[in-house]
C-alpha positions in Angstrom: 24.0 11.4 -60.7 22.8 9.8 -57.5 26.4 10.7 -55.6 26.6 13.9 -57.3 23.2 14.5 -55.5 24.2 13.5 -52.4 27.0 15.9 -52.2 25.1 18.8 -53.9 22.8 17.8 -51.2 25.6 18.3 -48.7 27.2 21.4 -49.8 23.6 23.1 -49.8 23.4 22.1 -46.0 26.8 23.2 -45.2 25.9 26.7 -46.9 22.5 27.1 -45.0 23.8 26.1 -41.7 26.5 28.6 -41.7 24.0 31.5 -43.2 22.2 30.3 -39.7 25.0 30.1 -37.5 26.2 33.6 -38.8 22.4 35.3 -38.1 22.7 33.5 -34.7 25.7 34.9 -34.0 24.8 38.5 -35.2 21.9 38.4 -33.6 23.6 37.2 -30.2 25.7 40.2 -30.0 22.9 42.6 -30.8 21.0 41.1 -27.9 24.1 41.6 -25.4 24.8 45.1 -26.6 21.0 45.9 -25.6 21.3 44.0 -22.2 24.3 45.8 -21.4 23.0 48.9 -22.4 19.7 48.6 -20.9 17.5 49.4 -17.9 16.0 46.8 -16.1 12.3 47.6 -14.5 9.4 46.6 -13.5 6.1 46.9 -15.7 2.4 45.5 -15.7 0.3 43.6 -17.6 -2.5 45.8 -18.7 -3.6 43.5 -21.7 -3.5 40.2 -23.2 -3.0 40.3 -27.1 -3.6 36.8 -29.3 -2.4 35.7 -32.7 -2.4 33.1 -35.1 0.5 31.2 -36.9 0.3 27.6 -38.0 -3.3 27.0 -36.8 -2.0 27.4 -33.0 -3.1 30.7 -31.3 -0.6 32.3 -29.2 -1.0 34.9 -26.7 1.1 37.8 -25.5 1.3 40.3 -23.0 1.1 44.0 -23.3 3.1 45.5 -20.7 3.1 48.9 -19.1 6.0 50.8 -17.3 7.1 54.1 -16.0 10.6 54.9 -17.3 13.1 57.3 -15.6 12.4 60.2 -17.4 9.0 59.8 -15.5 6.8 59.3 -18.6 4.3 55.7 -18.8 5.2 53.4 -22.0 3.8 50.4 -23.1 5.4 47.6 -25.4 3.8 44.2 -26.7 5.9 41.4 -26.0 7.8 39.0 -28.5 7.7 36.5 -26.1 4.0 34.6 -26.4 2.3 31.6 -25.1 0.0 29.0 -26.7 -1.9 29.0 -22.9 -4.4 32.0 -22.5 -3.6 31.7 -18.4 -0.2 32.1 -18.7 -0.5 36.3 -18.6 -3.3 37.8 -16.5 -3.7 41.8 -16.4 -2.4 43.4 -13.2 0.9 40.6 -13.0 4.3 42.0 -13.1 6.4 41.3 -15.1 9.8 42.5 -15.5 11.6 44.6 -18.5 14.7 46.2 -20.4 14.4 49.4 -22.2 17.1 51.8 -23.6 17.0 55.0 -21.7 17.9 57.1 -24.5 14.5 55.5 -26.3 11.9 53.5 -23.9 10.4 52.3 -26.5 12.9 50.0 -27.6 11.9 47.7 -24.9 11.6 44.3 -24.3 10.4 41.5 -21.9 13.2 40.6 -19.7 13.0 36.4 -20.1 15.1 34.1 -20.7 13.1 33.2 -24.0 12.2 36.8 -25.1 16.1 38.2 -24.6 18.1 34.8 -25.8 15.7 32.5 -27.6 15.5 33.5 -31.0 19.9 33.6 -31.2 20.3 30.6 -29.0 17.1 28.6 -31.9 19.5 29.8 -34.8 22.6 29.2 -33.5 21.5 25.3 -32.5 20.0 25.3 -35.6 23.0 26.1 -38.0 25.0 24.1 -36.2 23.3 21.1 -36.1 22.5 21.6 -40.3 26.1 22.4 -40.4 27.4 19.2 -38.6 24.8 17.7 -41.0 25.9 18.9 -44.4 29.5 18.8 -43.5 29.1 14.9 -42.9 27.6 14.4 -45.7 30.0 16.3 -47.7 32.8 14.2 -45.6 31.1 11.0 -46.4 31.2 11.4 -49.9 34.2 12.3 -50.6 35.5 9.6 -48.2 33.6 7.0 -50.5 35.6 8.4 -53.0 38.8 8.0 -51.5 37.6 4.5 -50.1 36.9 3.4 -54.2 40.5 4.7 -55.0 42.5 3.1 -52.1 40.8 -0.4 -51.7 41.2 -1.8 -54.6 45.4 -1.6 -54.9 45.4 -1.9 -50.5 42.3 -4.0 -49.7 41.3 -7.2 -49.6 38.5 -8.4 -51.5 35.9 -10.6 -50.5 32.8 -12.3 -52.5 29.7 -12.4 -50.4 26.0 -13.1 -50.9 23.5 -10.0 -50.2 20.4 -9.2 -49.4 18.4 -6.4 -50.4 16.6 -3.8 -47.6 14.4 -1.3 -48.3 14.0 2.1 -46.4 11.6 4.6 -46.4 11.7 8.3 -45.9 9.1 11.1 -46.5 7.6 8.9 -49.3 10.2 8.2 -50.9 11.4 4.1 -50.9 15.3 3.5 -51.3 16.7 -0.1 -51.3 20.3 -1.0 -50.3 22.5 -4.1 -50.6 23.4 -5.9 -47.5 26.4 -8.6 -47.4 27.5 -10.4 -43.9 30.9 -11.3 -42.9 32.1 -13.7 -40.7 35.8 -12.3 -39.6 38.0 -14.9 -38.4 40.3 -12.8 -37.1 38.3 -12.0 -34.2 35.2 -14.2 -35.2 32.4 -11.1 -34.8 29.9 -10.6 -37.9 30.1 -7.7 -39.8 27.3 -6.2 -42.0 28.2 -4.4 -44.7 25.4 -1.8 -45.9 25.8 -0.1 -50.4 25.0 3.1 -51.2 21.8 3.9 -51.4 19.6 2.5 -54.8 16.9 4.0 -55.9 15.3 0.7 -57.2 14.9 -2.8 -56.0 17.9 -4.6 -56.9 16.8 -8.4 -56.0 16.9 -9.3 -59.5 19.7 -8.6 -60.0 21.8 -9.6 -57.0 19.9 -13.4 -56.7 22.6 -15.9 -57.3 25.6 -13.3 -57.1 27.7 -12.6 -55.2 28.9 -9.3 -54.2 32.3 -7.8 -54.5 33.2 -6.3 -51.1 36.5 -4.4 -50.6 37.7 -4.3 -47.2 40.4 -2.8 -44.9 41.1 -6.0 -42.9 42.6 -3.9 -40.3 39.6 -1.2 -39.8 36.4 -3.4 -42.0 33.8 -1.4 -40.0 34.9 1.9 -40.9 36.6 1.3 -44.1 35.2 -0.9 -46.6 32.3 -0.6 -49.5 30.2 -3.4 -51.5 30.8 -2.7 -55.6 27.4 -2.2 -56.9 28.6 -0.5 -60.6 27.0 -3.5 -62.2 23.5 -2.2 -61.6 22.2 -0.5 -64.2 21.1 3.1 -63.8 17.6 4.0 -63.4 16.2 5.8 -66.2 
C-alpha cells in the first residue's frame, strides 16, 4: 500500500503540474495578444484602494487616463502592494488599454502584465518535475527489485534505523554502510521509507543489500520485505 501511495502520490503531481503549466501557458498568450494589441499611456494615481487576503493588507492604485478617443477612464490595478507608501495620489504611472474598449486596461508592470503566467508556469513545472520523479523513482525501484537479484551482487550488512520528520508525520528508514574495496569510499545505503520504528526488528540482523557493483550509488536497494506491515 505504502508504494502504491507513493506513486498515486506521483501521478496526482504530475496531473496538477501539467493542469498549471497549461493555464500558464494560456494565460501567457492571452497576456501577449493584449500587449500587442494594446496602447501604451500614461495615467495618474487619483486613489489608493486596500484589501485583505490571508491576514496581510494589500494596497492598490486606482489609476486615471485620457484615452484617444479623448474621453477620461479609470481602472483599479491588479498589481498591489503590502506597503501603503508605495502608491501616492498624483504619481504616474504608466498603462495598456485596448483602443476598441479602454476599459479593458491594465497597469503596464512587469508584475501586473507577466506575473500571474510567469507564478503558474514556474509553478507547474516545478510540481511537474516533482511528480514525474516520483513517478520515475518508483517504477525504477521496481525495475531495480526485478534486475538485482538475477545481475547483482548481494551483500549482508548491519543497519541502523533513522527517523525523519515532515509536517507531523515521523517516518523511519534503514540505513546499512559499505566499505567498497574497489575504490575503498563508504557508501550509505538508505530503504524505503517505514512508517514505523523498525529497531526491533533489525537488532542483531543483518540486511540483505543488492547492489550493482559497477553503479552501487545509483543502483542498489536494502530488502526490507521481512518487516511486517503496519496495521
Amino acid at each position: 500500500m505504502k508504494k502504491i501511495s507513493e506513486s498515486l502520490t506521483g501521478v496526482v503531481l504530475f496531473i496538477l503540474g501539467m493542469a498549471l503549466l497549461v493555464g500558464g501557458i494560456y494565460l501567457l498568450k492571452d497576456k501577449v495578444a493584449f500587449f500587442n494589441n494594446s496602447i501604451q499611456t500614461e495615467g495618474t494615481i487619483v486613489d489608493v484602494e486596500s484589501s485583505t487576503r490571508k491576514n496581510n493588507t494589500y494596497y492598490h492604485p486606482v489609476i486615471s487616463f485620457q484615452a484617444l478617443d479623448g474621453n477620461t477612464y479609470t481602472i483599479l490595478s491588479e498589481t498591489g502592494t503590502t506597503s501603503a507608501f508605495d502608491y501616492t495620489k498624483g504619481d504616474k504611472l504608466m498603462v495598456r488599454y485596448i483602443e476598441e474598449n479602454p476599459q479593458m486596461a491594465k497597469q503596464d508592470s512587469l508584475m501586473g502584465l507577466w506575473g500571474l503566467p510567469m507564478a503558474l508556469l514556474v509553478a507547474g513545472i516545478v510540481i511537474l518535475l516533482a511528480g514525474g520523479s516520483t513517478v520515475y523513482n518508483y517504477f525504477n525501484k521496481i525495475k531495480l527489485r526485478k534486475e538485482l537479484p538475477a545481475s547483482g551482487k548481494l551483500l549482508q550488512l548491519a543497519g541502523r534505523v533513522e527517523s525523519r520528520s515532515s509536517k507531523n508525520k515521523t517516518e523511519f528508514v534503514i540505513i546499512s554502510d559499505w566499505l567498497n574495496p574497489a575504490d575503498s569510499k563508504i557508501y550509505a545505503f538508505t530503504s524505503d521509507k517505514i512508517s514505523f520504528d523498525p529497531t526491533s526488528y533489525i537488532t542483531g540482523r543483518l540486511m540483505n543489500v543488492w547492489i550493482a557493483p559497477a553503479s552501487p550509488k545509483k543502483k542498489h536497494y536494502i530488502d526490507i520485505s521481512f518487516l511486517p506491515e503496519k496495521a
